[in-house]
C-alpha positions as CSV (number, residue, x, y, z in Angstrom):
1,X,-15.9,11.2,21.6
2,X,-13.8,14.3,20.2
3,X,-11.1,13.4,17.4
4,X,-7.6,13.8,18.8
5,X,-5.7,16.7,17.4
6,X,-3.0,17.0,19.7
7,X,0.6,15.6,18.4
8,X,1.8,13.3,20.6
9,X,4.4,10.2,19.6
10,X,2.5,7.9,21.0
11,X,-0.9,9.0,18.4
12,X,1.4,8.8,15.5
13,X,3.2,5.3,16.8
14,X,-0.8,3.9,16.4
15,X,-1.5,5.6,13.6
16,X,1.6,5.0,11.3
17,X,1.4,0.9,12.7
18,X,-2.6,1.4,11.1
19,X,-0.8,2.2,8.2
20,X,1.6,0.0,7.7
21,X,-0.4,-3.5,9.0
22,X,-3.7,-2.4,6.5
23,X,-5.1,-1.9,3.2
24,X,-7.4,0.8,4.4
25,X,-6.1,4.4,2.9
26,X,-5.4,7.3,5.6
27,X,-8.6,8.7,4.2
28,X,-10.2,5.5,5.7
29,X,-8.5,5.4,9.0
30,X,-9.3,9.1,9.7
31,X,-12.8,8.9,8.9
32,X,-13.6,5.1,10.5
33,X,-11.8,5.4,13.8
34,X,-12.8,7.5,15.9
35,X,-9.6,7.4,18.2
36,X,-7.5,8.5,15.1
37,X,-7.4,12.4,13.7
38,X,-9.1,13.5,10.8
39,X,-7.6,13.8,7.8
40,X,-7.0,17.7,7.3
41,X,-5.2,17.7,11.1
42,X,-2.8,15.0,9.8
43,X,-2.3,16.5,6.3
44,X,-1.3,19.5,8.2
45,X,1.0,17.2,10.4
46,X,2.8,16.2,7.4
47,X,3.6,19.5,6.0
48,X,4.7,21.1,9.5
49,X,8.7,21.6,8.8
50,X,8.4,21.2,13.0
51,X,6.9,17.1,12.4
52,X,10.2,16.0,9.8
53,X,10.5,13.0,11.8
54,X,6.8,11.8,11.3
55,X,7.1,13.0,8.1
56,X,9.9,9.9,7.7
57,X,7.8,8.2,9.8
58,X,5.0,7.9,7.9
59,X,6.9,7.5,4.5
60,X,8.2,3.7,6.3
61,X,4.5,2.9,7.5
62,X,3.5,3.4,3.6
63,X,6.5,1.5,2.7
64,X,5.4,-1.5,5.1
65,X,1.8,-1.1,4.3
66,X,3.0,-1.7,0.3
67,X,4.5,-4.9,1.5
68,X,1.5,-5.8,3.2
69,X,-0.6,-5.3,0.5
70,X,1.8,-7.6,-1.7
71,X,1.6,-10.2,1.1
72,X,-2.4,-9.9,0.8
73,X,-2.0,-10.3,-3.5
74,X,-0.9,-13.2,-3.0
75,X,-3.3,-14.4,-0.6
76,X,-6.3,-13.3,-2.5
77,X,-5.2,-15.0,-5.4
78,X,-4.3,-18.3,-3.6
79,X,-7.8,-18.6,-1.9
80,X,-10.6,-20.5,-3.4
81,X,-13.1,-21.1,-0.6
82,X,-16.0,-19.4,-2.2
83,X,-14.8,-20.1,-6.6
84,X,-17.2,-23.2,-6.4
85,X,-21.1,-23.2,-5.0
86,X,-22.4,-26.8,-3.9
87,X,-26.0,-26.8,-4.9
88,X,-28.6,-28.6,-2.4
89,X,-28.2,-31.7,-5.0
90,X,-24.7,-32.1,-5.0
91,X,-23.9,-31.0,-7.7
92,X,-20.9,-27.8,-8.2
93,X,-21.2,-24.8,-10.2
94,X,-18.1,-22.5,-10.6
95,X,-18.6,-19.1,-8.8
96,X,-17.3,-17.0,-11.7
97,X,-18.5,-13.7,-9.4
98,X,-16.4,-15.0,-6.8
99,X,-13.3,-15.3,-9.2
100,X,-13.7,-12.2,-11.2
101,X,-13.9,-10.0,-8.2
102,X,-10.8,-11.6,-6.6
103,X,-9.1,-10.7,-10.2
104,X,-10.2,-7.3,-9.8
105,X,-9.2,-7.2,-6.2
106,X,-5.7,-8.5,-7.3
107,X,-5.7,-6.5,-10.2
108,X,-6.0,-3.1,-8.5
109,X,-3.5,-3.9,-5.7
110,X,-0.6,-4.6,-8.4
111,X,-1.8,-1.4,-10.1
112,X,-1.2,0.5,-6.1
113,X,1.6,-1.0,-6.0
114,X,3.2,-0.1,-9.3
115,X,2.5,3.4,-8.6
116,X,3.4,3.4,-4.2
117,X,6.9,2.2,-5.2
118,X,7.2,1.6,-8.4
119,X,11.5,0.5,-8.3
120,X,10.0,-2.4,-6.2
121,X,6.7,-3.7,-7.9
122,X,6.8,-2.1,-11.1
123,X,7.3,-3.2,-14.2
124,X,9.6,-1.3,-15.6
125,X,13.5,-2.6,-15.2
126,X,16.7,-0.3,-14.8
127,X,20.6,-0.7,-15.4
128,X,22.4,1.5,-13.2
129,X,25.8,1.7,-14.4
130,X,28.0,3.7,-11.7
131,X,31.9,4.9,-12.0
132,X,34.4,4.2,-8.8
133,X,33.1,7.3,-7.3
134,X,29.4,6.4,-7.3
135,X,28.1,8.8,-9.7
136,X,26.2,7.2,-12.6
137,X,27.4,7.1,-15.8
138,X,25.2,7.9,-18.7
139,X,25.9,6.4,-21.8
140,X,25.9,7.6,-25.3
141,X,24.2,5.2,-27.9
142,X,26.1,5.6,-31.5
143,X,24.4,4.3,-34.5
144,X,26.6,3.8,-37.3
């Protein structure tokens, strides 16, 4: 089966929903589904001044997807079907493979998500101070 590469609505409907209700990358979703374009066609998608709208498009399925990922954070950290092994005695050992990899899994996603929009899941915090007309102010610190 050929790889669309015509641009219709209804191809960039599926693909940006992909987006948004996954943690697979567009690199992934180009290269795993065969329904879906490859990557250098929708690259080139993006930067045609003729495709703003899925250009705005796409920027809200990334938006969504970075909520999904959250929702999926908090899910792989609340699991804990696999952190302990019953052994054919009885007896329970901790999984500590099981564990670490969730914390790396966990790990990374708060790292994406820092850096996919960082004003909403980063760490760093910031006082906006704005004047009756909107515009921000900037302050001056004085040290005596």
């Amino acid at each position: 089966m050929a790889r669309p590469t015509i641009y219709t609505q209804e191809l960039i409907d599926e693909l940006c929903i992909r987006i948004a209700t996954s943690e697979r990358s567009l690199r992934k979703i180009c290269r795993d589904d065969d329904d879906m374009p490859c990557m250098a066609t929708v690259m080139n998608w993006l930067k045609d001044s003729d495709k703003k709208e899925f250009l705005e498009q796409y920027a809200r399925s990334k938006e969504e997807q970075a909520d999904y990922m959250a929702d999926m954070t908090l899910e792989i950290a609340d699991a804990m079907d696999d952190d302990v092994i019953k052994k054919e005695d009885g007896t329970e050992i901790v999984n500590y493979n099981v564990i670490a990899r969730d914390k790396l899994r966990v790990d990374t996603r708060k790292w994406l998500l820092s850096k996919m929009m960082p004003k909403k899941y980063g760490d760093f915090q910031r006082t906006e101070i704005k004047n009756e007309d909107g515009n921000l102010v900037t302050l001056k610190v004085i040290r005596e």
